[in-house]
Structures are given as C-alpha cells and as structure tokens.
N, C-alpha and C positions, 0 to 999 in steps of 0.2 A: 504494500500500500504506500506508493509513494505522494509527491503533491498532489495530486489530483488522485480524490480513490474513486478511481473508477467502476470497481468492481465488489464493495464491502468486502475483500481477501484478506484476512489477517495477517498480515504481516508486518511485524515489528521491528525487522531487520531486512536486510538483504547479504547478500554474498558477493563480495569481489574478489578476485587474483587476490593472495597476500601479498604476493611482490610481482616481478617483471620475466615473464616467459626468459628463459635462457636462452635465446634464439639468437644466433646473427647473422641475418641477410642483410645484404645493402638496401634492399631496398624493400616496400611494401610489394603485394603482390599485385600484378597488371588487372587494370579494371577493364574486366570484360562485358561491356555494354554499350549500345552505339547509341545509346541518349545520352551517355556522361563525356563530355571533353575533360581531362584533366587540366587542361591550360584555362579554361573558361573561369575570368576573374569572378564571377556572379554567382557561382556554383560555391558554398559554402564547405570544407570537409572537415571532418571532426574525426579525431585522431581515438581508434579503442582497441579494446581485447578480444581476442576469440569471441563468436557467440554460440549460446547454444541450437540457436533457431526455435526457439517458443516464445515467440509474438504477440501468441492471445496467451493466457494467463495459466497455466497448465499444471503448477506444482512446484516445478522444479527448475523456474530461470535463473540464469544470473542477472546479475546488475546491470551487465551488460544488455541482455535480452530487454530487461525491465525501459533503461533508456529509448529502446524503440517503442515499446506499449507506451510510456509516457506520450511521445511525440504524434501518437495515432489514435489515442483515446483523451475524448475531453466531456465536458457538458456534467460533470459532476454534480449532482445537486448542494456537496460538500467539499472546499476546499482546502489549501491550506496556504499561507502569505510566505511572504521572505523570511519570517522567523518563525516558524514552524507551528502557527498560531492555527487550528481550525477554523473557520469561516464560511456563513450561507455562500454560495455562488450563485450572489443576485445578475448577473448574466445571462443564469438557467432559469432562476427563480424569480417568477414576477409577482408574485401574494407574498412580500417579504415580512410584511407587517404579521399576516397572520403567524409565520414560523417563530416566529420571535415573540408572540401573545404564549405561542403550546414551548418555546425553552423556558416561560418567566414562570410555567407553574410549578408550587411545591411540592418534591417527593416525601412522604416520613419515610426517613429509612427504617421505621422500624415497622412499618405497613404499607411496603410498595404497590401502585397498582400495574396496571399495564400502560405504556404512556405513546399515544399517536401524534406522529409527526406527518401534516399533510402540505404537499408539495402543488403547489399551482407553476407549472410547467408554462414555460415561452410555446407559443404556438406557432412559432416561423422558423423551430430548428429543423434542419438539415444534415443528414447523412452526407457522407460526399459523392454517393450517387444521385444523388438529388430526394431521393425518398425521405418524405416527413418522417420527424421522431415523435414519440408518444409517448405516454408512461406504461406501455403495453412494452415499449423495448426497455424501459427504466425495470421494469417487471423482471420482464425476461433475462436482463445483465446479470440482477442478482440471483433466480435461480439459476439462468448456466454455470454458475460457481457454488451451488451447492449439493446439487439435482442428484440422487441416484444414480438415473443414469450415466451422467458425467465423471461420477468415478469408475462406472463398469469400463470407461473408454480410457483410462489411466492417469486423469488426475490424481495427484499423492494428497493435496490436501484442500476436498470440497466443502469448503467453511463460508463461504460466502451468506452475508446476514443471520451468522451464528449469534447475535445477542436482540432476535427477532422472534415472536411469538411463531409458535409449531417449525422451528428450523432443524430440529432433531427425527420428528417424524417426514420428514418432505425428504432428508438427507438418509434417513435409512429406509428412501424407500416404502414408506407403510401407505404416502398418497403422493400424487400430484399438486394438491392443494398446498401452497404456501400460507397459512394463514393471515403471517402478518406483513403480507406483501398483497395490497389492495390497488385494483387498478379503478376509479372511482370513473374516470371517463377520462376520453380520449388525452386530455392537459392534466388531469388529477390523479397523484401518486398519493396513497398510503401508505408508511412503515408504522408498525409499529413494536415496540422495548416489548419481550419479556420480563412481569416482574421480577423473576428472580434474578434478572440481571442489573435490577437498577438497588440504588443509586449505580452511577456508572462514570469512574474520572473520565473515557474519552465517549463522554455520550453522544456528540454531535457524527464521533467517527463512526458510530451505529449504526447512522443512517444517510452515510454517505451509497448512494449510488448512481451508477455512472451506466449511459445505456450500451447495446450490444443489439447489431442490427438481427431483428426477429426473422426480418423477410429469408435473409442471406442461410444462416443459420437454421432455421427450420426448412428452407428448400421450399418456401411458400407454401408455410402447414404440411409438407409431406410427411415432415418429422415432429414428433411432442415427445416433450417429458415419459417418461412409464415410469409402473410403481416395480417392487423386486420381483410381485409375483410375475408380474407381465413381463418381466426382461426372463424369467426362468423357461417361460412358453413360448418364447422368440424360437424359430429352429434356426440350422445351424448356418444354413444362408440367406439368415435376415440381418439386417444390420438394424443399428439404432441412430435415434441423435445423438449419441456423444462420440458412436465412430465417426458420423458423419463431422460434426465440427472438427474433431482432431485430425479431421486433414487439412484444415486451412491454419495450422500454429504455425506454419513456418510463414506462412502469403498469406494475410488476412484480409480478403477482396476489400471492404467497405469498411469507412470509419468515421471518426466524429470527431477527432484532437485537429491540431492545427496543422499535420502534414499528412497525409497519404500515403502510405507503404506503397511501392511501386516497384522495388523487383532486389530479390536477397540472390547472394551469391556467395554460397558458403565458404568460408574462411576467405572471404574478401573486403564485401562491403554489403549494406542496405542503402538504397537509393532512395528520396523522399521527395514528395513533391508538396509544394503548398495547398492546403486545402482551402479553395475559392468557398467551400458554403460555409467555414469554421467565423463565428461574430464572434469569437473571442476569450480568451482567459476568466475567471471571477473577477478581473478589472475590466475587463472588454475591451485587453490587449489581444491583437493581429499579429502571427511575423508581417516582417518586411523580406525576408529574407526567400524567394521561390524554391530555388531547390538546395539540399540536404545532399551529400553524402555521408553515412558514417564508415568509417574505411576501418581496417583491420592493419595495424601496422606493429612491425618485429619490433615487438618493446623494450629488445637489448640497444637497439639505435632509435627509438622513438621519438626523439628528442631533434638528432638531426634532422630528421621528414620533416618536425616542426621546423628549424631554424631553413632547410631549403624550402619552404613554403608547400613540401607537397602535402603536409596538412595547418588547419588553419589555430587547431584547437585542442590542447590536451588539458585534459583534469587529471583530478588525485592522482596526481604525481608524491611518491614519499622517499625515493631514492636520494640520499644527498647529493652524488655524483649529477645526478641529472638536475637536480633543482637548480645547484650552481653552476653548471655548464648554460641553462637557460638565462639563468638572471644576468648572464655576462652578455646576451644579445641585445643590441639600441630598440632592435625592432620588433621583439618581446613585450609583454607586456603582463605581467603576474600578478594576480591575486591569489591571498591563504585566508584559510579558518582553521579554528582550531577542529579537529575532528570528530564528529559524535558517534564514534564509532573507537574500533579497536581491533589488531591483527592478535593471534591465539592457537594454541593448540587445543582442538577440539576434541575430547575423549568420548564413544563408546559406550554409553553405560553399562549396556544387557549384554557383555558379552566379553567372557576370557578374565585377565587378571586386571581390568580396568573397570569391569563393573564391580570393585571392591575402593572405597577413597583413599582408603590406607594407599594402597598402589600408587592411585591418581596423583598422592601427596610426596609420594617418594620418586617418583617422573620429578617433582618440579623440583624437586634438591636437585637433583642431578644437573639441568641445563643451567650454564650460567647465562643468565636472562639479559643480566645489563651489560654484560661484555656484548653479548649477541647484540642489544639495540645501540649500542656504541659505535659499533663496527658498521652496521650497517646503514643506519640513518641519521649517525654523526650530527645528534643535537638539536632534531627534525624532532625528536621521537620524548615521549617522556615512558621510564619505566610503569607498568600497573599491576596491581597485584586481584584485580575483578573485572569482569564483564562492563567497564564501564565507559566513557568518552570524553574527552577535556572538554569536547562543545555540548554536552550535555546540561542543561542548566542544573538537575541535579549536583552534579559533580562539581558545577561551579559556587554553589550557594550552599556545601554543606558543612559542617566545621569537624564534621566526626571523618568522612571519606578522603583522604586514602589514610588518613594517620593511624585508625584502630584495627588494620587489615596488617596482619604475616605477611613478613615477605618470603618468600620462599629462594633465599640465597642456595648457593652451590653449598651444599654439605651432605658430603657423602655417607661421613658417618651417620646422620639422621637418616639417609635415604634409607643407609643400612637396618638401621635400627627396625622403620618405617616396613622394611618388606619382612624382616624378619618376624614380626609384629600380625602381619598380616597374613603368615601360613607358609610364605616360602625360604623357610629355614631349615631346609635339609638337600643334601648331596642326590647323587642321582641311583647311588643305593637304599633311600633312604634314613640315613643316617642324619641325626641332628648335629646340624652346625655347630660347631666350637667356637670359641675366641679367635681361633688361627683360621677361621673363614674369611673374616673381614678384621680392617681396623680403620682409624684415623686415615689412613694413608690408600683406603681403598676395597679391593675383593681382590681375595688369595688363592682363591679354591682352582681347583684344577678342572672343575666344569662350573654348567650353569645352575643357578638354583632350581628347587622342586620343591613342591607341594609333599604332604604326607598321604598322598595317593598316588605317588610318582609323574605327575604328571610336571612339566619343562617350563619356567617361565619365560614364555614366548612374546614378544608385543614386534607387532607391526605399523609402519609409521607410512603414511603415504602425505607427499610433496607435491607442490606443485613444479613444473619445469622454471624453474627461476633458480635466481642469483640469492636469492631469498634462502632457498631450501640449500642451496649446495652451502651458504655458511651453516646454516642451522643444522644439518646435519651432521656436520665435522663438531660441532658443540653435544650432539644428542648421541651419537655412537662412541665416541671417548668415553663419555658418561655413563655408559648402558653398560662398557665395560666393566669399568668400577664397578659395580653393584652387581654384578653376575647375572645380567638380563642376554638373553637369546634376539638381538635385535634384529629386525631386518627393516632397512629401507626404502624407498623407492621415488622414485618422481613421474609423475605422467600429466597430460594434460588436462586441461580446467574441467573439461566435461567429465572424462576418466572419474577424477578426484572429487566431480559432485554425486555421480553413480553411484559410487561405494560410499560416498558417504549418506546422502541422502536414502537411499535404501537397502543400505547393509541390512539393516532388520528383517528383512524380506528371505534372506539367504540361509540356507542351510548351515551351522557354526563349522560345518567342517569344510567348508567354501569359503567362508572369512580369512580374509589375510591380514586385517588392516585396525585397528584399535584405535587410532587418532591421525588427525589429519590438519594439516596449518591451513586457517582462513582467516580471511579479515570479515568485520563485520564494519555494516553502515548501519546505524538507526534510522528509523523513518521518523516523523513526527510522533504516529502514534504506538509510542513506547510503554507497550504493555508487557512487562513480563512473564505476567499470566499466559501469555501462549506461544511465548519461546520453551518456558519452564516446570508449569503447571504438568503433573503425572496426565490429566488426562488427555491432554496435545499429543500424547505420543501413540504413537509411531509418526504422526502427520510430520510434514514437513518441516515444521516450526520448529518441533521439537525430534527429530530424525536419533540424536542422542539416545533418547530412551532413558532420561535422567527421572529418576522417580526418588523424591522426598518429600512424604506424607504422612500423616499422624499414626496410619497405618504401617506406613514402613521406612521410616526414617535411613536417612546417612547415619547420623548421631544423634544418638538420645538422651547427651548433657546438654548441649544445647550453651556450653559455659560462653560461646560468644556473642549472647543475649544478656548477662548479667546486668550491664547498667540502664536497660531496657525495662519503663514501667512496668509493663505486661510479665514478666521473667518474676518466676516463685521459684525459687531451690527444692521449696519442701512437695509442690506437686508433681501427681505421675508423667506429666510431660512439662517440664519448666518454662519451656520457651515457643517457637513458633516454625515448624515446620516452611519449606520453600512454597509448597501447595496452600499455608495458610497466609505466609505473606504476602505472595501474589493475591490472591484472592480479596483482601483486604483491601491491597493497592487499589482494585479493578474498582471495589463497592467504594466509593468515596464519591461525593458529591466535584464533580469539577472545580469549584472553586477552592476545594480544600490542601491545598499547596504543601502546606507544613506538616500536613500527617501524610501526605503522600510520600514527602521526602523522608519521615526517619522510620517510614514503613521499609522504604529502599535503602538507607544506609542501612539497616538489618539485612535487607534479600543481599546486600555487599556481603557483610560479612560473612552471611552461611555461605555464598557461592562462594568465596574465599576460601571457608574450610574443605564443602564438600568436591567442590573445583570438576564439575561439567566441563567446563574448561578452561583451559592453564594461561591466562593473558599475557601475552607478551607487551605488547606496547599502546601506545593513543599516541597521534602524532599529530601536526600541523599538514594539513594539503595545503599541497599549488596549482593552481592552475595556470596556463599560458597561452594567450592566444595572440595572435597578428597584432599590429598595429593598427592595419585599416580594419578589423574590426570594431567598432563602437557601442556603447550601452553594455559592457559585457559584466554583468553582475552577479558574481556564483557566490553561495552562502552555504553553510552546513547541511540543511534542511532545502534549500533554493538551488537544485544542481541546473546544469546548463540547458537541459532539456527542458526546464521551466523557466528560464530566461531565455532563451531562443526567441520567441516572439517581440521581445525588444529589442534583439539584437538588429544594427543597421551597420551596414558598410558606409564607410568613408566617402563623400564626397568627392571626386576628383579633382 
C-alpha cells in the first residue's frame, strides 16, 4: 500500500534489493522497441532494479514492480501527502462534506458499532480506455484483492478490505456477497468498519479504495466471483476469474493513474505513456511529462548511465562509493531523507535451528554489524538494533528507542554460551560438550555441533547478487566458524531470493535450504505492525516468516524487557505483553492517540529486539539524483518519485 492505496492491500512495508546486483556490464541492456528513441530529449528514463513483472497486485512484488502499479493506478478514494499524512482524495470525492460529518462521529471503545463511510464518486472519471468508472469498479478493486477465487489463481496474500464487515467469509469462500462493500448507485460507494476492528489508528487507510476496470477483468461478465463450493464443481477445463486476471500481471491493458503501461520487456525496461483521461492526483496535479521509461540498468555502474545521461533519475541510492562519485557531478542534482525503512537479516521462524531465538540470538553475536555498516556505507548508514527507521516519526520523537535495546556486539563466547543453551551442545557422537569445545577465543571441536538427537546444526543463508552480500558474507562464514555452525551460503537473484523467501512455508522441510535471507525494508505510511507480525498474518505475505508470539505460545515468558512498563506485574502468570498483544493494541487506538501508540511501539522494539524475527542491520540516509534539466523534482521518505512525477517538468530551453 503505497501513496495512493489503490487496492485496501495491507501492506506495511515493501521489499527492495539490500544493496546493488554484483553485475558489470558497461552498459544497460538495448531497448528493444521502435516507439522509444533513446536520444529523444522529451522521453523521461528512470534508472531501477530487476522486476518481477507483477503489475497488478498479486502477493509477491517488489518495490520495484510496486513503482509501476503506482504510476498506472490512481482515483483513490484515500490518499496520502508528502508527509505520509492520510487524506480524502477530494479529486475523486465530490460529497466531501459528508465524509468528514461520518470521520467526526464518536467511537466508545468500549462498545464499538459498525461505522459506514459513504463515498459520492466524481461522475466524469475515466479509464484510459475511455470507459466511465463507477463505484461498481471501486467495488470490484476491492474484492479482486480479496475474492476466493483470487487466491485459487495464486495470490499469496488476498487481504484486500480485511478490516470490512463479512471480509473473512467472502475471502474463504463461504459467498460472493461482500457485505461491507455497498454499491449504492452508479457515483455511491459504501464501506463499511467491522466493529471489532474499530477503534482503528489507521482508520481512514480502511477504507481507502482505488478502482480496477470490471469491464476488462471480468471479460464483460463472462467471469464472477464463485464461492469454494462452486470452484470444487469447476471441471478440469474450466477456468475461472482469477486465472483469467493473472494473465494480465505482467500487461495490464486498462488503467486509471497518470500513465499507461504500454509494453514491459523483461529484464529491460517498462515503457509508459501519459494518461490523456487521468484529472489528477488528491491535489488535481497532471504530469507534464508524456512519456516514461523505466529502464533496468547494471547497478555495479548505475551511477555512470546517470552521469552519461543514458538515464535521467536514480533513487535510494545507499552505497557511499556511488553517492560520492555523484555529488562530484555540476550537472547532478541530489536530494536525501532520512530512511523509514531498514536493511536486515530476515530469519525463518517454523523451520530448522532458527525457529528457536536462543539460535536467532547467537546469529547476531557472531556478525560484527558495525564493522559491516562501516565498510560498507561509510557514514550513510547508522547502526540499529530493531525493525525500525530514522524517518520514522516514531523513532524520531521517542526518548526510550534505541537507548533501552541490546546491542548484539560480536561475542563469540555469548554466541557460544547462546547455542549451547539452546540444545546444541554435543559432538557428533553424541557426546556433551566440555570446556575444550569452545572458549573466549572461539570453537575447538573437530566437527560441527549436534543436537541430542544427533541431528547437524545446519543454517543456510541466501544473498542477494551484490556487493552487499559478498562483504556480508566474509563477516557471516568467519563467524559461523567460530561457533561450530555447518554454514552454507549463496547469492542468487532478486526474484530467486523473494521465492524462497516469501514461500519457503509452502515447501516440504526436506526441500529447505535457506533459514535467513538479507532485505531491506521501506515502510509505507501505513505502519501497522499488526500485519507484518501478528501470528495470524502468517503464512500470508506480510508475514512469510512464520514469527508467532502469542499468549498462547510465546518466545519468552519473562517478559523482563517490559519491567519499567505500566502494564508489566512480576507477580502475574504472564507479566508482560506478548508481540500478538502489542500489535493488537497498536491497531485499536483511536487515531489521534499519538503517545500510546508510541510507547505501545517502543515495547513491540524491544520484544522484537529480544525475540529478533529479524537481525537489523542498519537505517540509512537515501539519495537520490537526477538531471539538471529536470525541474520540480521532490522525493521524500513517504513521497517517492512515482508520486512526484506529475510535477515533474523539464527545463525550459
């Protein structure tokens, strides 16, 4: 769910590259298509990574993919500004007054009801095939992301208007009926809150949705929705609508943001054209800009394409070498923010010797963290010991984060301690470790450790192809030795590395290779941890990990890193607050409750600190750089280019 939530899709993060493909060609690859000139001064190109090719919203994009949905999907009923603020998109919304009669009434939180948000739709939008929109497609956006169907066709995570009356039964299937998606007439949308979702801190992002052309999509009603029983009596050469949409993720004919997907060429570029029927952003900002490419360029020379002009625009840049080889160009022009986001080693919960924390905890002795962010982003970079973001306002306004959080320095002996601790303290006979296994100075043993069921401990690490992994690695295989781990490494590409991560659960554990994997993460505005982390997000996407910390089955049931926490009793059977109850809390808060939201979250810091889902490596400053005769070019944390793009103009001559 980026600016513009197009689609109610919970998403509270996204995925990019940790670092920069290892790659080096001289040059990007040749653009093969005889509408694009390269030389053509008016043609804009924007410099990125790999994509996946999933365009319409499918489970499992990267950030990269997401940059194109942005640019082809708009008309939001709910936005969000340059500071990551939610906002009506009175552009779409012409009954403004009324939406803002039904936010001023009051919930009790302690007797919610059900609370309807009704949307009086502009009557002159436009598809960019010409075809009127309606709240029949406002309708239809949000169930294509939640639908039954939609997952029979392999969406990973069909959540779309999960905090909507009956979105649990429409999503497993039991009807078609959406309940609390109301098409009232052709211009009038209903949504409306499940009480048990409300109070709710991002309640406007609720009922953000964004349309998705019905015509295109159903095949002019040839396709509808079914419930499970109806897909079980499909025979075997029927299809449905959710195969039929998943052939257009990669080409999505029709759209309604400010540019037109006009033709992908895999591991090249997407080409874009301006959309003549788009009236505009939630400001009832237009590009100026006609055409789009975004190009695929070898991001070990990335930098140079930029400074030879063969593209016009790179972002989240965090390499030092490259940040400073740009800032030395006249005809450069760089913007930074601090990042609300963070790169990380992502652990595995359900599966091998990392769904134990003890393990998780003795991983993070072993890497030395600030050597690694030293070396690498040379002062770009600040060390972190949580899931957190320097452009995070939390992180900026708290006085407890990062000072009350472990840092998990290089020490072997702890690491040692750490696994012994956790079961694997015996030889491969066997035999329980002695004092002459390990010491201060390391692992002595003449193999690797075992369990008291003989079994090897094994962890497998997978990398991205970067410059990124190949330090991090020489830091994590020294290390693994020390402590008598069986490691094995690997690097593969971006997609590779989201497969196995995103649906290692899926896989048979004797088909697993892989226990943790380096990603950065971006935050979106709406930073809910609830469905990054919550037990019941998992398997979905969000939560791919499989991290479960619940009153039912905790990490740790001291909980001592709650002590100076009102809510925290020593003397009761659970002292403190599980990760499933501080999410949860976060979520029920009245929006405007600021101050309990924050030291709801310096808590969900510090457990994620102990139980460590994942191992943070750093929060850094981006750059970005683009042309000179670019104009208007205003990237923010929350405000990436793909939402600035409509004010972007070229330079006068």
């Amino acid at each position: 769910m980026k600016k513009v939530l197009f689609s109610l899709v919970a998403l509270t993060f996204v995925f990019v590259l940790a670092a920069c493909p290892a790659d080096d060609p001289d040059a990007p690859g040749d653009i093969d298509d005889p509408d694009i000139d390269p030389d053509d001064d008016d043609v804009l190109f924007v410099g990125t990574m790999e994509f996946s090719g999933e365009f319409i919203n499918w489970g499992g994009a990267s950030a990269y993919d997401i940059q194109i949905q942005d640019l082809i999907n708009g008309y939001s009923t709910v936005s969000t500004d340059k500071d990551g603020e939610f906002v009506i998109n009175e552009t779409v919304i012409e009954n403004v007054d009324e939406v803002e009669d039904t936010m001023a009434e009051e919930i009790d939180p302690d007797d919610p009801e059900p609370k309807t948000y009704t949307f009086e739709i502009r009557d002159d939008l436009e598809f960019s095939d010409g075809e009127p929109i309606t709240a029949e497609d406002y309708a239809f956006g949000i169930k294509m992301q939640a639908a039954y169907s939609i997952a029979q066709a392999g969406h990973t995570s069909p959540t779309g208007g999960q905090e909507l009356v009956g979105f649990d039964e429409f999503r497993d299937g039991e009807t078609t009926d959406f309940e609390g998606v109301e098409v009232v007439d052709e211009h009038t949308l209903e949504l409306t809150i499940a009480e048990e979702e409300l109070p709710y801190f991002y309640e406007l992002a609720a009922v953000s949705a964004g349309p998705q052309p019905k015509h295109v999509y159903t095949d002019d009603g040839e396709y509808e929705f079914l419930t499970a029983e109806e897909h079980d009596e499909l025979g075997d050469d029927e299809d449905h609508i959710g195969e039929y949409i998943a052939q257009y993720i990669d080409n999505p004919p029709v759209n309604s943001g400010p540019y037109t997907f006009e033709h992908y060429e895999d591991d090249q570029f997407v080409r874009l054209e301006k959309n003549e029927n788009f009236i505009g952003d939630f400001r009832g900002e237009t590009p100026s800009i006609e055409d789009v490419v975004v190009r695929v360029v070898p991001s070990a020379t990335d930098v140079e394409h930029l400074i030879q002009e063969e593209v016009h625009l790179l972002t989240g840049m965090v390499e030092a070498d490259d940040i400073n080889r740009a800032l030395e160009e006249d005809h450069l022009v760089a913007t930074n923010y601090d990042r609300p986001g963070f790169g990380g080693l992502y652990f595995h919960t359900d599966f091998g010797p990392t769904e134990d924390p003890l393990v998780r905890q003795a991983i993070s002795h072993v890497v030395d963290r600030e050597q690694f962010v030293e070396t690498f982003l040379e002062g770009y970079a600040e060390l972190i010991d949580a899931p957190l973001g320097l452009g995070l306002w939390m992180t900026q306004e708290s006085d407890t984060i990062p000072d009350e959080l472990h840092n998990y320095s290089p020490d072997l002996d702890e690491a040692n301690e750490l696994l012994d601790e956790a079961g694997w303290g015996y030889d491969s006979d066997g035999n329980e470790l002695n004092e002459d296994g390990w010491d201060e100075t390391g692992w002595h043993g003449d193999d690797y450790r075992y369990n008291e069921d003989g079994e090897e401990l094994y962890l497998g690490w997978m990398g991205t192809e970067s410059e990124f992994s190949d330090i991090l690695a020489v830091y994590m295989n020294e290390g693994m030795e020390e402590v008598g781990v069986d490691f094995y490494s690997t690097q593969a590409g971006f997609d590779v590395l989201l497969d196995n991560y995103y649906f290692g659960y899926d896989m048979p554990d004797e088909e697993r290779d892989f226990h943790m994997f380096n990603l950065a993460t971006s935050y979106t505005p709406l930073h809910d941890p609830y469905l990054s982390y919550h037990s019941s997000t998992a398997p979905f996407d969000a939560n791919p990990q499989n991290y479960v910390d619940s009153p039912e089955d905790p990490q740790f049931d001291d909980f001592e890193e709650q002590a100076d926490f009102d809510w925290y009793d020593e003397d009761a059977e659970q002292p403190g607050l599980t990760t499933d109850e501080l999410t949860e809390r976060m979520r029920q808060l009245p929006a405007e409750d600021d101050e309990q939201f924050l030291e709801y979250w310096e808590a969900l810091m510090m457990r994620l600190n102990r139980t460590l889902p994942v191992l943070p490596l750093y929060s850094n400053i981006e750059y970005n750089f683009h042309h000179e005769d670019l104009e208007n070019v205003d990237i923010r944390g929350f405000w990436e280019w793909q939402d600035a793009i409509v004010d972007f103009e070229w330079a006068d001559e």
